[in-house]
C-alpha positions in Angstrom: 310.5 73.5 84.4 307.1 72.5 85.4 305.5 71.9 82.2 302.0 71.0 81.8 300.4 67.6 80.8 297.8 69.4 78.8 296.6 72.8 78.2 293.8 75.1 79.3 293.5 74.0 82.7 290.1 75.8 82.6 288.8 73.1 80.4 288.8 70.9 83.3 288.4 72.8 86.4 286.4 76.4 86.7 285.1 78.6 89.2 282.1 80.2 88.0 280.4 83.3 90.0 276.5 83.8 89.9 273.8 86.1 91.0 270.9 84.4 92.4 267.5 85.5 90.6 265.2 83.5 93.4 263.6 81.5 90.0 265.0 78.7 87.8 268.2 79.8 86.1 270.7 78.5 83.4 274.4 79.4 84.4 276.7 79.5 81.4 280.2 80.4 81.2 281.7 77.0 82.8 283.6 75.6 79.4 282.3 72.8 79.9 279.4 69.8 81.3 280.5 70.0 85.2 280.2 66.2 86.3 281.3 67.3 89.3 279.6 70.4 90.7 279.9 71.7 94.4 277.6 74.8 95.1 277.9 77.5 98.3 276.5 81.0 98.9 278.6 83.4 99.8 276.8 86.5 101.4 275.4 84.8 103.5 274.8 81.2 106.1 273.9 78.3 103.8 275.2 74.6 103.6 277.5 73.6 100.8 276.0 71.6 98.3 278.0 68.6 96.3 276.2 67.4 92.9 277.5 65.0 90.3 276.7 63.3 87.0 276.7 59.7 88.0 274.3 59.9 91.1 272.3 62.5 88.8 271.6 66.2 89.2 268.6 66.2 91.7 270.8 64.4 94.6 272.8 66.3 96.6 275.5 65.8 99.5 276.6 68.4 102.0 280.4 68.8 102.7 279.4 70.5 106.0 277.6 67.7 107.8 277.0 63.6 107.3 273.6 63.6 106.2 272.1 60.9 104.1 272.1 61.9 100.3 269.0 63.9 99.8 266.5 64.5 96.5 265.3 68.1 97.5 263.1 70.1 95.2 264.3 73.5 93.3 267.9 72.4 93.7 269.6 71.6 90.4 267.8 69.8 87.4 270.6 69.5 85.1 274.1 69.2 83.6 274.1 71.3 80.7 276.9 71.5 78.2 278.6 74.8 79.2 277.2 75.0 82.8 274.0 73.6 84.9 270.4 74.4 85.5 269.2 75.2 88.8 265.6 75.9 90.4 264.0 78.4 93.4 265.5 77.0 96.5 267.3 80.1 98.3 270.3 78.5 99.0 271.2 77.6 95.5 270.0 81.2 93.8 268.4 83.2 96.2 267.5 86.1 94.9 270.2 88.9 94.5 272.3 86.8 97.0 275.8 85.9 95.0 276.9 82.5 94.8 279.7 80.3 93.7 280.1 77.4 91.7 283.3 74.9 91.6 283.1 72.9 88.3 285.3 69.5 87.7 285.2 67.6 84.0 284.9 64.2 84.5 283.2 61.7 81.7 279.5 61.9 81.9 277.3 59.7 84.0 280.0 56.7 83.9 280.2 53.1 83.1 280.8 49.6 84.7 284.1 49.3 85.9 284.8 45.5 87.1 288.7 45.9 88.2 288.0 45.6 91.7 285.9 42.6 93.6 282.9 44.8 93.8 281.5 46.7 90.7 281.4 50.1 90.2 280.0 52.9 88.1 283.3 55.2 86.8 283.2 58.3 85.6 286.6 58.7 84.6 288.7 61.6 83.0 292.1 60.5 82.4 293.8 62.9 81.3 292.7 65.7 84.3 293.0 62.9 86.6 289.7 62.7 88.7 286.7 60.3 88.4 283.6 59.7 90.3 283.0 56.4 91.9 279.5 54.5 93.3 279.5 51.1 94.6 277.7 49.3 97.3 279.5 48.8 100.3 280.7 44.8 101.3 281.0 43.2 104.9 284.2 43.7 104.7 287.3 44.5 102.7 287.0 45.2 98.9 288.8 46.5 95.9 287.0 49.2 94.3 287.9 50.1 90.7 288.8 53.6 90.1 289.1 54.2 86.2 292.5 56.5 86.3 295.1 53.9 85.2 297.4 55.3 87.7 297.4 55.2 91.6 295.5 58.3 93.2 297.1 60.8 95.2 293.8 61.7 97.1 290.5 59.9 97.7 287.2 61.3 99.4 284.4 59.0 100.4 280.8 59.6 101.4 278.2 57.3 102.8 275.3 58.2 100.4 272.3 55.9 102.0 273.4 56.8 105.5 274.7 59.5 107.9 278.5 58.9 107.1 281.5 61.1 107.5 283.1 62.5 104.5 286.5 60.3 104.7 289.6 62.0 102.9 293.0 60.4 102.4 296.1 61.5 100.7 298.9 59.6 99.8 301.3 62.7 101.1 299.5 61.6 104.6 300.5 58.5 104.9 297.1 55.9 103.3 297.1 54.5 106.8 295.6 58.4 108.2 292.0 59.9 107.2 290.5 63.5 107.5 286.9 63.9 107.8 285.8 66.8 105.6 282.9 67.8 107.6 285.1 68.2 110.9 287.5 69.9 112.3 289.0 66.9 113.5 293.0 66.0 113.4 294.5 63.1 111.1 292.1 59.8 112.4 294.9 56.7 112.2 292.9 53.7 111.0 294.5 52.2 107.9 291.0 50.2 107.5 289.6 54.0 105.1 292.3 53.2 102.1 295.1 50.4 103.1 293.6 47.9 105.1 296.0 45.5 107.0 297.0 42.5 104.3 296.3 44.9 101.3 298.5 47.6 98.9 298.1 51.3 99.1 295.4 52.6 96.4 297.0 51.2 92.8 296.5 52.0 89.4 293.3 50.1 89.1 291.8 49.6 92.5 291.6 50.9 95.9 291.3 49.3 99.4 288.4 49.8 101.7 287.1 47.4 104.7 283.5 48.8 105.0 283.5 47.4 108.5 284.6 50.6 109.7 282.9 52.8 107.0 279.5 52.1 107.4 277.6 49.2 107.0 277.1 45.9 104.2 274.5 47.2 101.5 275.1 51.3 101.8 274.7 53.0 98.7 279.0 55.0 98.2 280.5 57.6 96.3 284.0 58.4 95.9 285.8 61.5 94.2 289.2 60.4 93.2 292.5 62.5 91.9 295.8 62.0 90.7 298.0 64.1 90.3 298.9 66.1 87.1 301.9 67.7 86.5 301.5 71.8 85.9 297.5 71.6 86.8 297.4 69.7 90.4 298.8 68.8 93.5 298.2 67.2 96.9 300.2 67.9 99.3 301.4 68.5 102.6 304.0 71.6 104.3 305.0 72.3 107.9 303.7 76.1 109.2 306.5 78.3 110.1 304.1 80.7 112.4 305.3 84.0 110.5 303.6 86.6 108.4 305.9 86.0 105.9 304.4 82.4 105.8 305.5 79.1 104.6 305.8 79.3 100.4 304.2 76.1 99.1 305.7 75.2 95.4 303.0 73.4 93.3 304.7 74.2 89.7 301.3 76.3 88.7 299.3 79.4 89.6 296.3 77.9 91.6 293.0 78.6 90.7 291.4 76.6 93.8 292.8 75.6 97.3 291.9 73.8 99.7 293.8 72.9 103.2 293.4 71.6 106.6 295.8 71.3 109.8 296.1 67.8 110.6 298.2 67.6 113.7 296.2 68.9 116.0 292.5 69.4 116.1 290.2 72.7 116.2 291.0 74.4 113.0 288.5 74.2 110.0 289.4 73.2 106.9 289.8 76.1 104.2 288.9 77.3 100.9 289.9 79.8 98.4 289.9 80.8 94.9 291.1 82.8 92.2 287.3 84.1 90.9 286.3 85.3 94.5 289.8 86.8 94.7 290.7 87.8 91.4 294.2 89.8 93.1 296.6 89.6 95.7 296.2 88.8 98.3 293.7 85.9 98.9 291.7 86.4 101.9 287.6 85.1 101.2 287.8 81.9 102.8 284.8 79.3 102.5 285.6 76.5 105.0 283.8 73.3 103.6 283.2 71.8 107.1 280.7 75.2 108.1 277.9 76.7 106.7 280.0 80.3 106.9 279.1 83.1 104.4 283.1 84.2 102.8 282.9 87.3 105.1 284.7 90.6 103.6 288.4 90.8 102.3 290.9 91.1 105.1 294.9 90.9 105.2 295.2 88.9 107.7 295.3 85.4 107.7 295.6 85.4 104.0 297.7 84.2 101.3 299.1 85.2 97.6 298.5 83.2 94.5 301.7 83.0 92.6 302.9 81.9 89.3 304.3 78.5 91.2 302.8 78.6 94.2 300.9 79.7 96.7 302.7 82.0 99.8 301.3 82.6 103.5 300.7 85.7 105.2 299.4 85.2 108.3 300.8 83.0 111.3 297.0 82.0 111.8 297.4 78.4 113.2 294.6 76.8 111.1 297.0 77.6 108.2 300.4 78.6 109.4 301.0 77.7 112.7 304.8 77.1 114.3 305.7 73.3 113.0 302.0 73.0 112.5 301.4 69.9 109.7 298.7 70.6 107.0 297.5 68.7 103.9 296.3 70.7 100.5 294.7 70.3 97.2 295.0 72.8 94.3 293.8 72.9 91.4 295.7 75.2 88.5 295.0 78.4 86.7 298.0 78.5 84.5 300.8 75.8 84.7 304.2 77.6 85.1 305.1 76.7 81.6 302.0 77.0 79.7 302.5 74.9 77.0 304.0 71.3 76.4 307.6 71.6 74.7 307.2 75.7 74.9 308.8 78.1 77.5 305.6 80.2 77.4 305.9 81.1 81.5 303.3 82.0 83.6 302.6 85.5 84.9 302.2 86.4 88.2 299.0 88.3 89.7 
C-alpha cells in the first residue's frame, strides 16, 4: 500500500479560492506561510503570476511568457503566516472577479548553500520535497546546490534579470530533454538544461547547468525543485490511449493539483487542474500555465476524474490523451491512499 511519508498533505501544498475586493486584501485559510505562491484569475484574461519568499513578495514572474522579473505596484506585499497580502492591481484581486491561489511550504526566505561550485540561496523543505533556488549564472557549466538531500525528480528554471524561457526537466523524461513552461513547444533535446556532457544527472546535493545555453554569465536565476514523496507527489510520464475511457494514471494518492503537458509532438498547451476549482467529478476547469486563458465553464469533455490513487481520462483530446501520445505530469496530493504511516486508514474516493 502507498503509504504516506507524512501527514496532512495540506500542510504543505493548498489551493486557496478568493474573491477580489479591487483594494488591499489579507487572504487566510492557506495553513500555512506560502514560500512559494503562484496567482491566476479565473473569470477572466490575465497573466499568471509566480511569487516566492526568497526573491521577496513584491517580484513577480509570469509562467505564460519570458519576461524579465518585474517589481510592479499593488501586487503582493507579503507572506503572512496562514496566507499573503495583496494590493489593487486587477489582475491580482480585481474586484468581484474570483481568483485562485496555489500555495507550496518551503522554509522561509532561505540560506547559503555552498554544495555546488556556485553559491546559492536555498529555501529548502525536506520533508515535502521542494525548495527554491537563486544563484547567478557562470560562463559555463556549474553545480548548483539544491538543499533536498536526495536527487530531484523535477526542476524548473527561470532567467530572472533577462527574457529567459521557463526550462523544465523531469527525470521520467530523460535529464538530457527540457520543456519550456511558457510554450507549447515539444520535448527540446539539449542535455546542456540539467546533465551537461562530462557531468551526473541532478544528485542529492547538486544539479548540473552549462549557462552557455541558458542565458548569459552574471543573470540573476531561480529554480523550483521537487522530489518525490511517496503518498503526496509524483512526476511522471504515461502514453495516451485516444479513448474516452482514457489512460488511468496511478500516483498512490488523490491529487489535489495537476499539471501535464504532451511532449512528443508540439501544439498542445500545457494543463492545469485542481481539486478546489473542481471540488467533484469530473475535473474539467483547465488553467493552462503557458496562456493567459480565464478557466472557462465546466464541460465533460476533455476532462478527467480525481481518484483515491489516481487520476483517470475522459476525453481522447490530444493535448491530454491522444493515440500513443507521450506526456509528462506533476501532482501534488489531497489525501495519500493510506492516510497515515503504519495505519490502513484508506482514502475515499470523490
Amino acid at each position: 500500500m502507498a503509504y504516506a511519508t507524512f501527514n496532512k498533505p495540506s500542510l504543505q501544498f493548498n489551493t486557496k479560492l478568493y474573491t477580489g475586493n479591487g483594494g488591499t486584501q489579507s487572504v487566510t485559510g492557506v495553513g500555512f506561510q506560502p514560500d512559494w505562491l503562484w496567482l491566476k484569475k479565473r473569470n477572466s484574461s490575465a497573466n499568471h503570476f509566480l511569487f516566492d519568499a526568497v526573491r521577496g513578495a513584491n517580484k513577480e514572474l509570469n509562467s505564460n511568457n519570458t519576461e524579465a522579473e518585474a517589481s510592479p505596484a499593488n501586487y503582493l506585499s507579503s507572506f503572512d503566516s496562514d496566507g499573503f497580502t495583496i494590493g489593487s492591481d486587477s489582475d491580482i484581486n480585481g474586484n468581484s472577479d474570483t481568483h485562485v491561489a496555489w500555495n507550496w511550504k518551503a522554509n522561509g526566505a532561505g540560506s547559503a548553500n555552498t554544495d555546488g561550485t556556485i553559491n546559492s540561496t536555498v529555501s529548502a523543505n525536506t520533508t515535502a520535497g521542494f525548495s527554491i533556488v537563486t544563484w547567478t549564472a557562470g560562463s559555463g557549466v556549474g553545480s548548483i546546490g539544491h538543499g533536498l538531500g536526495v536527487a530531484p525528480s523535477m526542476i524548473i528554471v527561470k532567467g530572472r534579470s533577462a527574457a529567459i524561457g521557463w526550462v523544465t526537466g523531469l527525470k521520467s523524461n530523460g535529464w538530457n530533454n527540457y520543456l519550456t513552461l511558457q510554450s507549447t513547444n515539444a520535448n527540446n533535446n539539449d542535455r546542456r538544461m540539467f546533465s551537461p556532457s562530462g557531468q551526473s544527472d541532478p544528485t542529492s546535493t547538486v544539479w548540473y547547468q552549462d549557462h552557455a545555453a541558458l542565458g548569459s554569465s552574471g543573470d540573476s536565476m531561480i529554480g523550483y525543485v521537487f522530489a518525490e514523496k511517496k503518498g503526496y507527489s509524483k512526476f511522471g510520464t504515461y502514453v495516451g490511449n485516444g479513448s474516452t475511457d482514457g489512460t488511468f494514471i496511478y500516483t498512490g494518492f488523490k491529487p489535489a493539483f495537476l499539471i501535464w503537458k504532451q511532449t512528443n509532438t508540439g501544439g498542445q498547451n500545457w494543463g492545469l487542474f485542481d481539486n478546489k476549482r473542481d471540488p467533484h467529478n469530473f475535473v474539467s476547469l483547465r488553467l493552462p500555465p503557458d496562456t493567459t486563458d480565464s478557466e472557462g465553464s465546466p464541460s465533460a469533455a476533455g476532462s478527467c476524474d480525481f481518484l483515491s490513487n489516481g487520476f483517470k481520462w475522459r476525453s481522447d483530446f490530444g493535448s491530454r490523451n491522444g493515440n500513443n501520445g507521450t506526456y509528462i505530469y506533476m501532482a501534488f496530493a489531497e489525501e495519500p491512499l493510506v492516510a497515515n504511516v503504519g495505519q490502513s486508514i484508506p482514502a475515499t474516493a470523490r
